[in-house]
TIZAFI-838321 format. One record per residue (C-alpha): residue number from 1; x, y, z. Coordinates in steps of 0.1 Angstrom, whole numbers, always signed. Example, Ala and Ser with C-alpha at 12.3 -4.5 7.8 and 13.67 -1.06 7.14 Angstrom:
REM residues 2
- nr;X;Y;Z
- 1;+123;-45;+78
- 2;+137;-11;+71
This chain:
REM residues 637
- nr;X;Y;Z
- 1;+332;-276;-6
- 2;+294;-266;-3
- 3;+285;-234;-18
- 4;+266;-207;-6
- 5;+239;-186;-25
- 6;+251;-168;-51
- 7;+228;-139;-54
- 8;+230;-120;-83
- 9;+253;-91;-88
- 10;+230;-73;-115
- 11;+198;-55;-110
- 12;+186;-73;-141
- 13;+191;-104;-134
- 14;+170;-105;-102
- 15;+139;-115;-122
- 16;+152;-142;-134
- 17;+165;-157;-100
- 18;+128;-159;-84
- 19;+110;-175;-116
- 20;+137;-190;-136
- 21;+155;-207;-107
- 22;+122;-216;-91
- 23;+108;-234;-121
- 24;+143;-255;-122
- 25;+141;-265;-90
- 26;+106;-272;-90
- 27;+109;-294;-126
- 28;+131;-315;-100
- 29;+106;-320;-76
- 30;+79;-333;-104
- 31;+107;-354;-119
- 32;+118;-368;-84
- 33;+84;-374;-77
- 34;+78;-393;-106
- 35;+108;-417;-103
- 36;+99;-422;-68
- 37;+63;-434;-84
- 38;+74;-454;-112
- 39;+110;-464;-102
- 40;+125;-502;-96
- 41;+119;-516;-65
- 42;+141;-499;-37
- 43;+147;-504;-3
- 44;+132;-481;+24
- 45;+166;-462;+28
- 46;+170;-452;-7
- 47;+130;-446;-9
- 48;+133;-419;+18
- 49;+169;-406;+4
- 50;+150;-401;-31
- 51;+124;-381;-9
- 52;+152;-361;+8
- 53;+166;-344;-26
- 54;+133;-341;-34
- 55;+127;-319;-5
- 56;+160;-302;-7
- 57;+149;-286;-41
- 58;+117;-279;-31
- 59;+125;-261;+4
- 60;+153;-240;-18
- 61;+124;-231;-42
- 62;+102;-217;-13
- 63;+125;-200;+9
- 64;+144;-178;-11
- 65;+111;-171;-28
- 66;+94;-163;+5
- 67;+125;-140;+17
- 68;+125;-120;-19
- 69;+89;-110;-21
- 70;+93;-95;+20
- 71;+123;-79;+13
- 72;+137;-69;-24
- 73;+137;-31;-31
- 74;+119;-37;-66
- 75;+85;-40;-68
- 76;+85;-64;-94
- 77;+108;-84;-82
- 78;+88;-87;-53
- 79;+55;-97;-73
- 80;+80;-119;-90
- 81;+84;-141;-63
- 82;+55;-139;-49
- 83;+40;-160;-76
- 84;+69;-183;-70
- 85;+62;-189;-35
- 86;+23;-195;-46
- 87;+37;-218;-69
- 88;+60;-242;-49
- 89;+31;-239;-20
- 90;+10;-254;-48
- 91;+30;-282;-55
- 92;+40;-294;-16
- 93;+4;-294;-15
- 94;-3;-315;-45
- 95;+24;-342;-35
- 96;+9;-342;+1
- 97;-23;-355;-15
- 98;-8;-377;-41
- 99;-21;-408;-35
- 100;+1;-432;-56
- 101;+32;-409;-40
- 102;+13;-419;+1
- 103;+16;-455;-15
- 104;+47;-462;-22
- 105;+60;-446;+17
- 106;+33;-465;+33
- 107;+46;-497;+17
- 108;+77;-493;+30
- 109;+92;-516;+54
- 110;+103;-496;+87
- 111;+124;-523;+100
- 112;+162;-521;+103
- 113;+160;-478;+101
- 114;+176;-460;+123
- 115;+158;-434;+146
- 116;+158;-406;+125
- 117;+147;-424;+95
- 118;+123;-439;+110
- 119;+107;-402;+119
- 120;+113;-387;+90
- 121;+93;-418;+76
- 122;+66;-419;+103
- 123;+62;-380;+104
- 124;+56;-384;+62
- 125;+32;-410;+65
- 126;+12;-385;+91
- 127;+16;-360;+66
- 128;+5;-371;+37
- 129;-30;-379;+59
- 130;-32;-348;+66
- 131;-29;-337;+30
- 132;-57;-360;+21
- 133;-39;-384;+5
- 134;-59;-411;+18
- 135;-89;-400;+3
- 136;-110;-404;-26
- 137;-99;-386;-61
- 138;-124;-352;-58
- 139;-118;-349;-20
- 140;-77;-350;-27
- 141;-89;-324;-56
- 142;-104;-303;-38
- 143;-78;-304;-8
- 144;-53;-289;-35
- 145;-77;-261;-46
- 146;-81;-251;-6
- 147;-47;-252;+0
- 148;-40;-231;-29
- 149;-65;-207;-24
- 150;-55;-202;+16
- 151;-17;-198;+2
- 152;-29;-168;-23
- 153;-47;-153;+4
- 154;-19;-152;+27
- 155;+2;-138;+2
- 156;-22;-112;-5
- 157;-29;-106;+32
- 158;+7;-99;+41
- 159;+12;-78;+8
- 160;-15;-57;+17
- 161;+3;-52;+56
- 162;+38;-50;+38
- 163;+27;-21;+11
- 164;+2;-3;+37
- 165;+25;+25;+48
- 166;+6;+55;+62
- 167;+14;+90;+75
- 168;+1;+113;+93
- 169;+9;+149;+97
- 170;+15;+168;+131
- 171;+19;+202;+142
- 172;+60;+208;+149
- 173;+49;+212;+189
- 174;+30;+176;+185
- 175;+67;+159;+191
- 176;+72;+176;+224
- 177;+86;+149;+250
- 178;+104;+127;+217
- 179;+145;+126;+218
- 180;+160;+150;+203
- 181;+177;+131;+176
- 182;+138;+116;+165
- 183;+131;+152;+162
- 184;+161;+161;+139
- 185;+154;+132;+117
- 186;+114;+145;+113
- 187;+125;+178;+95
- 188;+90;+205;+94
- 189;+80;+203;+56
- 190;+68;+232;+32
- 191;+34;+229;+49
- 192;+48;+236;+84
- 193;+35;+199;+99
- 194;+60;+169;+104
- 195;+55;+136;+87
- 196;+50;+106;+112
- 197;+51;+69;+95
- 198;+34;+37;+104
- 199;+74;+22;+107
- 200;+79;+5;+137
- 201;+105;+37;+148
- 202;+78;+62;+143
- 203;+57;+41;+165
- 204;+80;+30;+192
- 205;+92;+63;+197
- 206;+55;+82;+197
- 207;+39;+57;+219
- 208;+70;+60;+244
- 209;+76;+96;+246
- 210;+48;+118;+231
- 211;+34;+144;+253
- 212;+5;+152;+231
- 213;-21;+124;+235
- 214;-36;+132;+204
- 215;-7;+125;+181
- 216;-4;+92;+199
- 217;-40;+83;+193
- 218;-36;+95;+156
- 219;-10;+74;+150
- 220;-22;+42;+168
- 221;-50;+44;+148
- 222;-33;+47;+111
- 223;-9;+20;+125
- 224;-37;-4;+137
- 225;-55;-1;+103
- 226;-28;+0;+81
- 227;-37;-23;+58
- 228;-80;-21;+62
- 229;-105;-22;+46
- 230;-83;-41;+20
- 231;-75;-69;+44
- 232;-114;-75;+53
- 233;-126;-97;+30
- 234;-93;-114;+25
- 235;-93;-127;+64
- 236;-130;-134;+60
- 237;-123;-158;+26
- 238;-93;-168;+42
- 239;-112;-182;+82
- 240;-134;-197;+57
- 241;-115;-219;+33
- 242;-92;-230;+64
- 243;-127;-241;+76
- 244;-136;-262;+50
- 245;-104;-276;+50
- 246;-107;-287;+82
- 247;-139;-302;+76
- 248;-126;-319;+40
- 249;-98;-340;+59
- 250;-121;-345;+89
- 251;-113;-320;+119
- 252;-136;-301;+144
- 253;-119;-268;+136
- 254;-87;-251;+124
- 255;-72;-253;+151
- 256;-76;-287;+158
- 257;-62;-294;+123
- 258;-28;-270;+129
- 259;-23;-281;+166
- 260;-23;-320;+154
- 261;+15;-322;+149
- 262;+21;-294;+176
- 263;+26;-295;+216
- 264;-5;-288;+226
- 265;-22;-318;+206
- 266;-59;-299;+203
- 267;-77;-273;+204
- 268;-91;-282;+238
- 269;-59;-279;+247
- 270;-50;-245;+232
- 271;-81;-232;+249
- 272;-75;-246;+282
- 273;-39;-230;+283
- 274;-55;-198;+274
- 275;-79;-203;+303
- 276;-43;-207;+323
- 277;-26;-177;+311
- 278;-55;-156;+322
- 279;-55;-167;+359
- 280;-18;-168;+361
- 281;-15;-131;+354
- 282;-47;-118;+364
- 283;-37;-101;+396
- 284;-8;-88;+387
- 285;-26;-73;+356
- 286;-56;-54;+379
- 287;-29;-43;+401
- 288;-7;-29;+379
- 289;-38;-9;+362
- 290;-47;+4;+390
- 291;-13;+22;+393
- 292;-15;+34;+358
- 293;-48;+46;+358
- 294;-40;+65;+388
- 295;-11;+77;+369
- 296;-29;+87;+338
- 297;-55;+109;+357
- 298;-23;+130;+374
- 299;-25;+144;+330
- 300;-64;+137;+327
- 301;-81;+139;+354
- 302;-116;+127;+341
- 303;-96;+98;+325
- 304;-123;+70;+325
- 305;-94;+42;+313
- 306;-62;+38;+298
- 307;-64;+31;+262
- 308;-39;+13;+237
- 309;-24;+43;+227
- 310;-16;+53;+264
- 311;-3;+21;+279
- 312;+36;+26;+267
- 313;+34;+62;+274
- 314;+23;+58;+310
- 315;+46;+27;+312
- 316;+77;+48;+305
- 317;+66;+74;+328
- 318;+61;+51;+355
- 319;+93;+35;+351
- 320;+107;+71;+351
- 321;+95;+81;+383
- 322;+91;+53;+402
- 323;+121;+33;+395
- 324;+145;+63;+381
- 325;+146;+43;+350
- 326;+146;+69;+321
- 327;+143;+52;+288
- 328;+160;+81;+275
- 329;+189;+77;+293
- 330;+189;+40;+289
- 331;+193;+46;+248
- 332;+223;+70;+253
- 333;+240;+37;+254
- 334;+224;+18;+227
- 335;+238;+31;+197
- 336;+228;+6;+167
- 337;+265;-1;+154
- 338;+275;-8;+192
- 339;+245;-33;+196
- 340;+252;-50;+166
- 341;+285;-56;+179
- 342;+280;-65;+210
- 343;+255;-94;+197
- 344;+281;-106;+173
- 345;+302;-111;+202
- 346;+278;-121;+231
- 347;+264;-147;+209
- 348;+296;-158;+194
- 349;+310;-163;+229
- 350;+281;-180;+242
- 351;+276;-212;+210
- 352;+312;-213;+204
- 353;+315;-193;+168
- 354;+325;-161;+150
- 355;+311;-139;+123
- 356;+333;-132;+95
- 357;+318;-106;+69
- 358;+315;-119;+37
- 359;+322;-97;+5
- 360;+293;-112;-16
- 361;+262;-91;-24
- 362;+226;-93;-13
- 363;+191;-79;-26
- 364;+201;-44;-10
- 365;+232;-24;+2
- 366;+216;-21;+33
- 367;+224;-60;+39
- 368;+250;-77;+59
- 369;+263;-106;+53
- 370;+282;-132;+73
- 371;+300;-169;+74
- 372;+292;-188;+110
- 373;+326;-199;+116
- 374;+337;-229;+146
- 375;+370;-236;+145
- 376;+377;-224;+107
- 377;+349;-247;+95
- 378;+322;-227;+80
- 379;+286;-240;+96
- 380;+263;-213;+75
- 381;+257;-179;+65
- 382;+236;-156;+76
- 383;+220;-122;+62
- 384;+213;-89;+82
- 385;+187;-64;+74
- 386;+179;-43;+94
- 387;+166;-10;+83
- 388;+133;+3;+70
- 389;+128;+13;+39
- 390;+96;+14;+9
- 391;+79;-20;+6
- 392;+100;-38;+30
- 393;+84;-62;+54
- 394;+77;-39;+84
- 395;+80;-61;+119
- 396;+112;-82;+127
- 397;+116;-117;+115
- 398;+136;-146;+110
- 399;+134;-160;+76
- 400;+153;-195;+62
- 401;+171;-192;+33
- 402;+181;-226;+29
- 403;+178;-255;+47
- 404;+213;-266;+58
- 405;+216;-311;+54
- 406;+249;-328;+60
- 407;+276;-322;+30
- 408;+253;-311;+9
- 409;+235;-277;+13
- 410;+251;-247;+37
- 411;+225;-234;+59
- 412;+213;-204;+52
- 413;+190;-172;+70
- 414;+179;-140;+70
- 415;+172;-116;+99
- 416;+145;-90;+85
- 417;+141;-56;+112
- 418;+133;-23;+112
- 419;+154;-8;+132
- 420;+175;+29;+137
- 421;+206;+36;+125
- 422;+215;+58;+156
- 423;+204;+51;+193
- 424;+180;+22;+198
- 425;+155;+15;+226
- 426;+163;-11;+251
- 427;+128;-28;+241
- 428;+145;-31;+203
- 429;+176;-44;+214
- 430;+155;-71;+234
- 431;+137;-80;+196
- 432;+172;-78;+182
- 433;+180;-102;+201
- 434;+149;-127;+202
- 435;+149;-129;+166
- 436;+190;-135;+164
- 437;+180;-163;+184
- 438;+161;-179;+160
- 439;+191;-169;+132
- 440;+218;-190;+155
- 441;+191;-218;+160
- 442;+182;-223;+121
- 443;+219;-228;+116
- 444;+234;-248;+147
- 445;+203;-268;+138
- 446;+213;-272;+105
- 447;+240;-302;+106
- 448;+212;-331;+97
- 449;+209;-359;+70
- 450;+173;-353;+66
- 451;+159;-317;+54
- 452;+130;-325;+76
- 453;+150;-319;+108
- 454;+170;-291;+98
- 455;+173;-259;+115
- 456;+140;-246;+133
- 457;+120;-276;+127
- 458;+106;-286;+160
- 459;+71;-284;+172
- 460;+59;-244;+163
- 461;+46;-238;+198
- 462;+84;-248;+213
- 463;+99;-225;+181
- 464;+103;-194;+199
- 465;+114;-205;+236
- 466;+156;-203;+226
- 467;+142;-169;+215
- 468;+123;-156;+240
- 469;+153;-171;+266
- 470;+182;-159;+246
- 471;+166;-120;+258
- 472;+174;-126;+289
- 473;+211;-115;+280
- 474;+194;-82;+272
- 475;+188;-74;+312
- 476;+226;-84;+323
- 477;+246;-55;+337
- 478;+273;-75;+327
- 479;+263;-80;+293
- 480;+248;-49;+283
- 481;+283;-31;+301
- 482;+304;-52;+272
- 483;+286;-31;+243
- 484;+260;-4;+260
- 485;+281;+26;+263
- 486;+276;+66;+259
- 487;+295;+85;+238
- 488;+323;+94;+259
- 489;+326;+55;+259
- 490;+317;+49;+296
- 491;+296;+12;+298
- 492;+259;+19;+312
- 493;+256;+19;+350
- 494;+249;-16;+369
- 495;+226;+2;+392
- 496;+211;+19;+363
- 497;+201;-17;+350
- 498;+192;-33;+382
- 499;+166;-2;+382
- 500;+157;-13;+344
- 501;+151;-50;+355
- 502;+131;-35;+384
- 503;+109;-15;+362
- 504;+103;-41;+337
- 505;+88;-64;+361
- 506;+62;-38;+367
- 507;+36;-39;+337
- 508;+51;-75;+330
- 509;+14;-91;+335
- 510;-4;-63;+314
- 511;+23;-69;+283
- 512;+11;-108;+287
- 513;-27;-98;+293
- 514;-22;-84;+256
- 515;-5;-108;+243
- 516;-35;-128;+257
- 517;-57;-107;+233
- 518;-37;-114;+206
- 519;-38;-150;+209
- 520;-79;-157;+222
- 521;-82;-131;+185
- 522;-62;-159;+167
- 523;-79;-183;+182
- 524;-114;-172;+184
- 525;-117;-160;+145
- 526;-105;-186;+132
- 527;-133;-215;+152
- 528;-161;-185;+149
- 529;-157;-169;+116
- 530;-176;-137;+127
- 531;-193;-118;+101
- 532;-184;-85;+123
- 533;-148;-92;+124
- 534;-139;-54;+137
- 535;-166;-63;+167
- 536;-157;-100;+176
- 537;-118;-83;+175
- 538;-131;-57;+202
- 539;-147;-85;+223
- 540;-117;-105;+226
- 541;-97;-80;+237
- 542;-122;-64;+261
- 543;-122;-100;+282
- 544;-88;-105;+280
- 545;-69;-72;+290
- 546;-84;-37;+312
- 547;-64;-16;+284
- 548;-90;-3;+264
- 549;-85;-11;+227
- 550;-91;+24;+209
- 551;-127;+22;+192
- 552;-134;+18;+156
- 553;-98;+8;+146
- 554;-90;-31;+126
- 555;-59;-41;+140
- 556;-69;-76;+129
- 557;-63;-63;+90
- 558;-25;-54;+100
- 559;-19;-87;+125
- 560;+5;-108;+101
- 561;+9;-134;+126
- 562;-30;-144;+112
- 563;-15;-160;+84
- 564;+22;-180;+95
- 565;+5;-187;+127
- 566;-32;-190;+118
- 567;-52;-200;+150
- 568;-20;-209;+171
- 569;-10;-175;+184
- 570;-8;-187;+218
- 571;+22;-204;+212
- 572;+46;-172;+222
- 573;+31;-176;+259
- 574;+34;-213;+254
- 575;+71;-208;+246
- 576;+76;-185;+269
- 577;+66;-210;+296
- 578;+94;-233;+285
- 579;+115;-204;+278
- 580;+117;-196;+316
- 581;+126;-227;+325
- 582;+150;-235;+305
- 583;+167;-204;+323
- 584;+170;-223;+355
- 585;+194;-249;+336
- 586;+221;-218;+333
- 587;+244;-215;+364
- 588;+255;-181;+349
- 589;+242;-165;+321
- 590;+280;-168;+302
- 591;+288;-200;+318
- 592;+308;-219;+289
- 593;+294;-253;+303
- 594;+259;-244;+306
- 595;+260;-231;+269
- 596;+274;-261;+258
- 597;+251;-283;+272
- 598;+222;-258;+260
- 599;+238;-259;+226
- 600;+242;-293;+221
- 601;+207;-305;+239
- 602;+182;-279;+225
- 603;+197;-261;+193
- 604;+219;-285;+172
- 605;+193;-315;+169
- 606;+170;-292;+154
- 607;+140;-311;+144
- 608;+151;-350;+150
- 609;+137;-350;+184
- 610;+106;-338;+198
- 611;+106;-308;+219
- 612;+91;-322;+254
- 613;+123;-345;+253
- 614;+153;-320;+240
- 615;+139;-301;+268
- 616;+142;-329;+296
- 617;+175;-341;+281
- 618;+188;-302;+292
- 619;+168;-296;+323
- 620;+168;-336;+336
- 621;+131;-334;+341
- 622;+103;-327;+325
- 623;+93;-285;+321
- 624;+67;-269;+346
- 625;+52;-236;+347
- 626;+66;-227;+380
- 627;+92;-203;+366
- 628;+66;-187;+343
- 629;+44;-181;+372
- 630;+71;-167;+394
- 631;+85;-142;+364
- 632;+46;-131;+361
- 633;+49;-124;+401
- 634;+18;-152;+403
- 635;+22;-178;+434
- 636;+30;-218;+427
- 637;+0;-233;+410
């Protein structure tokens, strides 16, 4: 039987399972490492199996380090693991540029290995190049030091996001237009005002509903520099040693460096698909301005643009009165426990499993914790949490636990939200399920030999297509009737959702002309290393979307996705190309066959394949933008 993680049931112990445990598992990788060096002669096989534990101990060291300091309610605990995740990111990047370690792989013989071997072998080889193994002793010396630095920077970057938490207080008549429930739970304190958070419900509920422009403003602001000036100087170290790194192991840029082992290939590439983006949606976008700058001067009739902090407000009003698509009433049916439920069981229909609760405990009681069950063979475990709370990580996120290989390890994740415990908007039961998607994909993937294939290993701009197609099931009427219900248990109107898939096609191409922003930001920092970061942040989004970013604010000091994803955020639109195609290979969104196939092609291999071919081996051809283009409302390229 494989075990599971055994986390432990005393407050005290929790130290001692981020540094104690860590330096155990990590003592294993230096020994492995060393017997791999100075072992008897072995034959390819057993080189790469030695390589494999290796791994295995080293991917268990990282993870649960990486989930604790996001997540555990004790500050210390959390600056606990920290330093353990700085630690094992130390020593992957020290065996990366081992050059007795590159050796002994490249004198391997490849012959007689079968195909996934042979990748795990040829992807090492790559790897260790890209380390700097093959170079001379300082340059590998100084590759560790950059690597270690731009790990500690990270950390401190996303600690600074993660521990940023701001309030602002508003005059009790500052919530008119909110539900009445989000008023109940904002109680007037002893000064008379009401405390609004930088959480994501504070937000998502102001930005939606809020009458009073100013409130949405305020908070916009606090939200979009939640984590300046303190974050300022850490990017600008942080472009910079990612910079010299690139020049150290003999790249152009960043970029170039990250998109290497990626889809794209290049930079070139990365900006040329930018370049694509814009002209695919860049219509749509003006037209749909139009219509809500129009609809913003019926409230301000001077109104010289629509600004960041207006752009969800007007959208909900539009959707209100031009579709008779009330978000309000839409989230009468979205009660949290209900949702939960009804992803449990849409998702357990749909890949074939169930979710049986599991007694064990978990950093926080707020955690939910369940086997992945086919057939009464147990194929992982996963972790829910999904409520805010002081110090957590404050977005939504998938996060391995441990990397599931073949009879050996039980995969493992965690899904990390922010989320209410009452009625929920329809927008966060789409994130609920986009980021379940990557939960179900880290552990059907996670049946491999080799830890280098398991769960959500594949190229990172294909990572999130099963998640952006898996919230498709959000806009069924038939889907969202089998769990969205009010409280007198009646499902949620089909016409009321055919209105909802209406509306949400209108503003489609201004959602994706900021998500352009996002990505040319990502991008453009990282090759230009501006001294003005606030400025060159302004520009960017100025040429890539009409809504105005709201002057003087740093959102670039609160966008995590500047560390994980470094210069590659374009690969959500890049996903969401494939994402959309892979739709067309469904003949109904709950057909059993479909799944199956979908299943069995694009989740379960995991890593051993690359992308471009698991998606041809489910479509039967090769993937093309045509669905994108048509979902964007743009004609056939």
């Amino acid at each position: 039987m494989i075990d599971n993680i055994v986390f432990p049931a005393v407050s005290g112990d929790w130290l001692a399972f981020v540094t104690t445990r860590v330096s155990e598992r990590l003592a294993r990788v230096d020994a492995l490492a060393d017997r791999l060096k100075d072992g008897p002669a072995r034959t390819t096989l057993e080189t790469l199996a030695l390589w494999n534990d290796l791994q295995i101990a080293l991917r268990q060291a990282r993870s649960e380090s990486d989930v604790l300091c996001e997540v555990h309610p004790d500050a210390e605990v959390r600056a606990a693991a920290e330093k353990s995740v700085a630690a094992a990111q130390a020593v992957e990047a020290a065996l990366m540029a081992d050059a007795a370690l590159a050796a002994v792989f490249a004198g391997t013989d490849p012959a007689g290995l079968d195909a996934d071997a042979a990748r795990v072998r040829d992807h090492l080889l790559r790897d260790f190049r890209r380390g700097g193994a093959d170079r001379d002793e300082a340059t590998r010396a100084k590759a560790q030091e950059l690597a270690a630095r731009d790990a500690d920077l990270s950390l401190a970057f996303a600690r600074n996001i993660r521990e940023g938490r701001r309030e602002i207080r508003v005059k009790p008549e500052a919530l008119a237009g909110l539900p009445e429930d989000f008023i109940a739970q904002h109680p007037v304190g002893d000064d008379g005002l009401v405390a609004l958070s930088t959480d994501a419900i504070d937000v998502t509920a102001v930005m939606n509903y809020a009458h009073d422009r100013d409130t949405r403003i305020a908070l916009r602001t606090a939200r979009a520099d939640l984590a300046w000036p303190a974050n300022d100087e850490v990017l600008a170290e942080l472009l910079d040693v990612r910079q010299q790194r690139a020049d150290l192991l003999g790249y152009a840029t960043w970029s170039d460096y990250e998109t290497e082992n990626r889809m794209a290939g290049s930079a070139a590439r990365v900006a040329a698909f930018l370049d694509e983006v814009d002209e695919a949606s860049l219509a749509a976008s003006d037209a749909e301005y139009a219509l809500l700058l129009e609809r913003f001067r019926q409230d301000v009739p001077d109104a010289a643009s629509v600004t960041s902090a207006d752009q969800a407000y007007l959208l909900t009003r539009l959707h209100e009165e031009r579709f008779a698509a009330s978000s309000q009433e839409v989230r009468r049916h979205l009660d949290f426990e209900k949702v939960l439920a009804g992803l449990l069981d849409t998702t357990g229909r749909l890949f074939d499993i169930e979710y049986v609760p599991t007694a064990d405990t978990a950093w926080h009681e707020d955690v939910r914790s369940y086997d992945v069950v086919r057939a009464g063979e147990r194929l992982g475990r996963i972790h829910l949490d999904l409520h805010p709370r002081e110090g957590k990580f404050n977005h939504a996120a998938c996060f391995p636990l441990a990397p599931g290989v073949r009879g050996r390890v039980l995969p493992e994740a965690a899904l990390v939200c922010n989320f209410s415990r009452g009625l929920m908007e329809h927008r966060q039961v789409q994130t609920f399920f986009h980021e379940f998607g990557h939960l179900v994909h880290d552990i059907l993937g996670g049946e491999q030999d080799w830890v280098a294939f398991s769960g959500v290993a594949t190229e990172w701009d294909f990572v999130e297509a099963p998640s952006q197609m898996l919230e498709e099931w959000v806009w069924d009427a038939d889907v969202l009737a089998s769990f969205a219900t009010d409280d007198s248990g009646a499902p949620i109107p089909a016409d009321l959702v055919a209105r909802m898939r209406e509306a949400d096609a209108f503003g489609r191409a201004l959602l994706v002309r900021t998500q352009l922003g996002h990505a040319r930001v990502s991008y453009q920092l990282h090759k230009d290393r501006p001294a003005d970061l606030a400025a060159a942040t302004d520009h960017w989004y100025a040429v890539s979307t009409p809504v105005e970013h709201l002057a003087g604010t740093h959102s670039y000091a609160a966008f995590g996705h500047l560390t994980e994803y470094g210069s590659c955020y374009y690969t959500y639109q890049w996903s969401l190309v494939i994402a959309r195609d892979l739709l067309t290979g469904f003949t109904g969104l709950m057909d059993p066959a479909s799944a199956t196939r979908y299943r069995r092609e694009i989740l379960e291999p995991g890593g051993s394949r690359d992308a471009a071919d698991l998606v041809e081996a489910f479509l039967g051809r090769p993937f093309t933008v045509d669905a994108y283009r048509a979902f964007l409302g743009a004609p056939a390229a």
